[in-house]
C-alpha positions in Angstrom: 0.0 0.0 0.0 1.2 3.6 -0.6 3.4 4.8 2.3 1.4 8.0 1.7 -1.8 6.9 2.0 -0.9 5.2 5.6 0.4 8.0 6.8 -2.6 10.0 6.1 -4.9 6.8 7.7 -2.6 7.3 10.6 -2.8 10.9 11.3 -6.7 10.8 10.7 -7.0 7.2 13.2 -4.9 9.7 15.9 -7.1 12.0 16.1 -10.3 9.7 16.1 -8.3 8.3 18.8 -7.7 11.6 21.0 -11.6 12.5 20.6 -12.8 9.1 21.5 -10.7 8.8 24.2 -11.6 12.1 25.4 -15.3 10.9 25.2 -14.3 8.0 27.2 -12.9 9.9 30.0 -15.8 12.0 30.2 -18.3 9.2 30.6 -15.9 7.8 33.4 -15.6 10.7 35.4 -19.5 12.1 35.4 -20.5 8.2 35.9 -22.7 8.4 32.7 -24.6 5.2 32.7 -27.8 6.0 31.3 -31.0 3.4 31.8 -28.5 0.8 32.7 -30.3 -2.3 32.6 -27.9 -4.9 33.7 -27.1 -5.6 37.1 -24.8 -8.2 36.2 -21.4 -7.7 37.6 -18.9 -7.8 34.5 -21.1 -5.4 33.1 -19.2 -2.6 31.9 -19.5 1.4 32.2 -20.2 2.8 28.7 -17.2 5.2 29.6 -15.2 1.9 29.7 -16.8 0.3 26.6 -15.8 3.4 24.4 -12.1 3.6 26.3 -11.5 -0.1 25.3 -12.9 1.2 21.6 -9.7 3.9 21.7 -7.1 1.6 22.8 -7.7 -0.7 19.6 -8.2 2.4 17.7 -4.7 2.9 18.9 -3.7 0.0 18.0 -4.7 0.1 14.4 -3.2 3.6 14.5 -0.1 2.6 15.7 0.7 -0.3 12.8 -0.9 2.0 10.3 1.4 4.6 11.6 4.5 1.5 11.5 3.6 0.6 8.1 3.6 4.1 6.8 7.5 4.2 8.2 8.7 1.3 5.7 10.7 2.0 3.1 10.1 0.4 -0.1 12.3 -1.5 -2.0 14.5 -0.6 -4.2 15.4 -2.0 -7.4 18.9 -2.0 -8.2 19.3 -2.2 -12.3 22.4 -3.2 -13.8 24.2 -0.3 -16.0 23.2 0.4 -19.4 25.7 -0.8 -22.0 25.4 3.0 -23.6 26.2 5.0 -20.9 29.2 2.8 -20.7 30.7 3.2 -24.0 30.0 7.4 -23.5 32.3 6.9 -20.3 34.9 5.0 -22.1 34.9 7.2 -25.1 35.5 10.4 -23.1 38.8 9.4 -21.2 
């Protein structure tokens, strides 16, 4: 995939990632549970549920971000036989 193109998925997953995360923290701190309606213990907080959503969010960014940072290969050719002959000729 273009190095480009990751780069430009990584910056826009980052910032997805900041304002979810922000979101997140929110709901944990004003305990927002609106019309919670299990009283199951492993039940968790929305504020929890969407801070889990930024970490893999972060995740993604992070190997997007990786991915972007790879170099492609390069192809080594061999000389052309021309631009040899032009060298020789002009010593």
């Amino acid at each position: 995939m273009n190095p480009i193109a990751l780069r430009r998925i990584a910056i826009a997953g980052l910032i997805l990632t900041l304002l979810v995360a922000i979101d997140g923290i929110y709901m944990v701190v004003t305990n927002y549970n609106p019309d919670d309606t299990s009283g199951h213990m492993s039940h968790l907080s929305d504020g929890a549920t969407v801070l889990i959503a930024a970490a893999l969010l972060l995740i993604i960014t992070i190997v997007a971000f990786v991915l972007s940072q790879r170099t492609q290969p390069v192809r080594v050719s061999a000389p052309q036989p021309a631009a040899i002959t032009k060298a020789e000729g002009q010593e």
